[in-house]
C-alpha positions in Angstrom: 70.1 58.9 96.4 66.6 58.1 96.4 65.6 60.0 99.5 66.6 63.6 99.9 69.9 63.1 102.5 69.3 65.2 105.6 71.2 68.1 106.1 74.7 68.3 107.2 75.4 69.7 110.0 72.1 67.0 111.3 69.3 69.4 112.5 68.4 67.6 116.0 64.7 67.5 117.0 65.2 66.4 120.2 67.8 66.3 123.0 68.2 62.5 122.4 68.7 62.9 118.5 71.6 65.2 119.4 73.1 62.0 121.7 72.4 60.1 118.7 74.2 62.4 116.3 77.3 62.7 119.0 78.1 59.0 119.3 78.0 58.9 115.0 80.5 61.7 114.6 82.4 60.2 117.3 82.9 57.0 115.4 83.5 58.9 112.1 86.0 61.1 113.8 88.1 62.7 112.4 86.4 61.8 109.2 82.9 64.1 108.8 79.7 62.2 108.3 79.1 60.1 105.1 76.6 59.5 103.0 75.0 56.6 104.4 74.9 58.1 108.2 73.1 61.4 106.2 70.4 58.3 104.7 70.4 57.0 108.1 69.8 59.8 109.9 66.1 60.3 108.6 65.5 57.4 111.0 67.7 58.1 114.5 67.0 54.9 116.6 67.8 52.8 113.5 70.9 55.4 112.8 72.1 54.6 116.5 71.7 50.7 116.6 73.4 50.6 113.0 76.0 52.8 115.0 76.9 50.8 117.6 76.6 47.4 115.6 79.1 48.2 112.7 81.1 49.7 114.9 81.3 46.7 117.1 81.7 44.8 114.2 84.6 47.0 112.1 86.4 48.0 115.3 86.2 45.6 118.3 87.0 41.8 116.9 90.2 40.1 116.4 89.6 39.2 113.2 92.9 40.8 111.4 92.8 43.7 109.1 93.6 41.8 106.3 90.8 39.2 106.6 87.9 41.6 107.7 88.2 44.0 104.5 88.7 41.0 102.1 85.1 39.3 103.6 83.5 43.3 103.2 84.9 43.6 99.6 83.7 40.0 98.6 80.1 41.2 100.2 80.2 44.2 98.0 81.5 42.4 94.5 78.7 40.2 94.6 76.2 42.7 95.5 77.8 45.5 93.2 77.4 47.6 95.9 80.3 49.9 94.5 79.9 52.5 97.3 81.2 49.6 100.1 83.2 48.8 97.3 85.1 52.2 96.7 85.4 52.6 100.9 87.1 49.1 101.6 89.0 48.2 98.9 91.8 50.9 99.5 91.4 49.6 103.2 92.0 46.1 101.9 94.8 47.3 100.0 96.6 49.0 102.9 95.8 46.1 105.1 98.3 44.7 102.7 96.1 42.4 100.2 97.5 42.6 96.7 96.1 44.3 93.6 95.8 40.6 91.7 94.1 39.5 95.1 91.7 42.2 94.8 91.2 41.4 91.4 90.5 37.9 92.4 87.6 39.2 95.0 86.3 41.7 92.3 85.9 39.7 89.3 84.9 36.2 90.1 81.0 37.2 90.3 77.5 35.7 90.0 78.4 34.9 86.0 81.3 32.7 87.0 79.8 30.7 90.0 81.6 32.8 92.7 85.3 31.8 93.8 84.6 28.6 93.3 85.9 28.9 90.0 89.1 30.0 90.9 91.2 27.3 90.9 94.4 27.0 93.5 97.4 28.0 91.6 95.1 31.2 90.8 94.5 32.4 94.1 98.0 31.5 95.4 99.8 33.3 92.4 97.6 35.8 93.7 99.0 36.0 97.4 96.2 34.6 99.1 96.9 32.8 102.3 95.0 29.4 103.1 93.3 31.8 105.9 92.2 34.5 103.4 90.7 32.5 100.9 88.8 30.1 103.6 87.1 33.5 105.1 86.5 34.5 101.3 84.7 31.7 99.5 82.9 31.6 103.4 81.8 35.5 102.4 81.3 34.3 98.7 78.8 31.4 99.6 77.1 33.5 102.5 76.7 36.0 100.2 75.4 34.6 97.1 73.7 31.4 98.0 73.0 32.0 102.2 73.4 28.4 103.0 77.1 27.7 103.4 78.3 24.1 102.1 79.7 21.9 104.8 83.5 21.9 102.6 83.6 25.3 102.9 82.8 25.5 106.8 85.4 23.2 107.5 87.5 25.2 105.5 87.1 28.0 107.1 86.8 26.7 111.1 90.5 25.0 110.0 91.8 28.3 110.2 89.5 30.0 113.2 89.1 29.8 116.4 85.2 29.1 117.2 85.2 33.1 118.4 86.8 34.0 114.8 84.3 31.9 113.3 81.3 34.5 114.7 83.3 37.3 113.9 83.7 36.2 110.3 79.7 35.4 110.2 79.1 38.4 111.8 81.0 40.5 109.6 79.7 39.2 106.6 75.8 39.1 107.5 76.1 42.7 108.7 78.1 43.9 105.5 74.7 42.5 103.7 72.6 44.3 105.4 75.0 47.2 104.6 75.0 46.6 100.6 71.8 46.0 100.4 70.6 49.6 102.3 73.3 51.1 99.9 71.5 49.7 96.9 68.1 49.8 97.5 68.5 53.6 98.3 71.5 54.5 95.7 73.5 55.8 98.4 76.6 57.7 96.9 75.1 57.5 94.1 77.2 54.7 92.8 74.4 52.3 91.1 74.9 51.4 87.6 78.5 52.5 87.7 81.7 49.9 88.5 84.4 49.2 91.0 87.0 51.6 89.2 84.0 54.3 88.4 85.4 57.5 90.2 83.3 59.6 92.2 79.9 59.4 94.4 81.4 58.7 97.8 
């Protein structure tokens, strides 16, 4: 990492860092702090409202397991942020998404104009349902071009309900933000390495 991460056990300045620390081990539970809570921590307001947001966002939607990991794995294979990367995938993969699937949302990057290259017997032969790959090449335009074309919208509302639709939008904007803190700082120490690159989380 690029910052020194603060110490674990967090040191607490302050009565409301140490409310701030408790409601961020209390989401990790029973897992201890990672990395990127030890980065956020240098900053505790920010560490607290990036608390209660992913959490909202990872744990309180109806978006099914399946879907929501596939949308953060996309977000990370474009961004190469292999530390999201090596936390989701194996959460994908228990969700029940398929190793050719995966391969499928790891491979198709910048270099082969996203998913869109992928062509239908592909991504069936794959296992991916009609909903999976609408909320993926959804994550893959968000992701890599911002501005979503209208075909793949329609796609995707198709197969959500308007409140999926936010979920899906929200899940993918705030994975962004995610890859792109892990990045910029190197947290896990996972820049410059791969998806399959062992180690640094």
């Amino acid at each position: 990492m690029r910052l020194p991460y603060t110490p674990n056990p967090p040191v607490p300045a302050t009565d409301d860092e140490a409310a701030i620390i408790s409601r961020i081990q209390a989401r990790r539970a029973p897992r201890p702090l990672q990395p990127l809570d030890l980065a956020l921590l240098h900053a505790p307001a920010v560490a607290d409202g990036w608390n209660a947001f992913l959490g909202a966002v990872r744990t309180r939607t109806t978006l099914d397991a399946a879907c929501r990991e596939l949308a953060i794995c996309r977000v990370a294979a474009c961004n190469e942020a292999w530390y999201e990367w090596a936390h989701h995938a194996p959460l994908a993969l228990a969700a029940g998404v398929g190793a050719d699937a995966m391969g499928i949302v790891r491979d198709n990057g910048k270099t082969r104009g996203g998913l869109a290259s992928v062509d239908e017997e592909e991504r069936k032969g794959a296992g991916l349902s009609d909903r999976e790959w609408a909320v993926l090449r959804y994550a893959d335009e968000m992701t890599r071009n911002v501005a979503v074309p209208e075909e793949v919208f329609a796609a995707l509302r198709s197969v959500c309900s308007e409140k999926e639709v936010v979920e899906v939008t929200a899940t993918v904007a705030a994975y962004n933000c995610v890859s792109r803190f892990l990045v910029a700082l190197d947290v896990g120490e996972r820049n410059g390495t791969g998806p399959d690159d062992a180690g640094g989380h």
